[in-house]
KETI-686970 format. One record per residue (C-alpha): x, y, z; residue in three letters. Coordinates in steps of 0.02 Angstrom, whole numbers, plus 50000, padded with zeros to 5 digits. Layout:
N
XYZALA/...
end
This chain:
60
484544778750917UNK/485744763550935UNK/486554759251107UNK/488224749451133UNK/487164733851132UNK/486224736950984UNK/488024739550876UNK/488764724350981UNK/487504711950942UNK/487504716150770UNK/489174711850771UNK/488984696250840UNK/487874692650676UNK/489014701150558UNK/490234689850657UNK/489414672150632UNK/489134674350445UNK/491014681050438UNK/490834697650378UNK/492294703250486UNK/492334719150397UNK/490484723550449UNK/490824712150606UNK/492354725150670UNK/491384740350616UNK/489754734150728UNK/491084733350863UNK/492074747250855UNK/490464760050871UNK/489894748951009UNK/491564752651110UNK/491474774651050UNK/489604772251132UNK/490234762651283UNK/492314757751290UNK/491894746551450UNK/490724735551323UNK/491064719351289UNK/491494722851124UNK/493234725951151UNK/493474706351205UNK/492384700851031UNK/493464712250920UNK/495114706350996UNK/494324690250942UNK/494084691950755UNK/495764699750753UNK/496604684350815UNK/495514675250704UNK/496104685850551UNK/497924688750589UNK/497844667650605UNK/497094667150440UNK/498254677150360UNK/499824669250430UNK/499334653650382UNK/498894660450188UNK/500754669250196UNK/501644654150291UNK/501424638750190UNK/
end
């Protein structure tokens, strides 16, 4: 059985090989197993890294 860790650290890979689908997923079951993980402050991360992306694609 995976713990919180397990799901965040496997975000952190999905993460640095930016599969931020995978990446958020990883995350999201870490925080169900354990909302005071750290996995909240890594996924608010990827979504300010997407919703800067994005901007940027729709703002030229």
């Amino acid at each position: 059985m995976k713990t919180a860790e397990d799901y965040y650290q496997l975000g952190k890979i999905c993460q640095q090989q930016q599969q931020w689908g995978d990446a958020i997923n990883a995350y999201k079951k870490a925080l169900e197993l354990n909302p005071e993980s750290r996995a909240a402050t890594a996924l608010e991360y990827i979504y300010d890294i997407l919703d800067f992306r994005y901007t940027d694609a729709l703002s030229p």
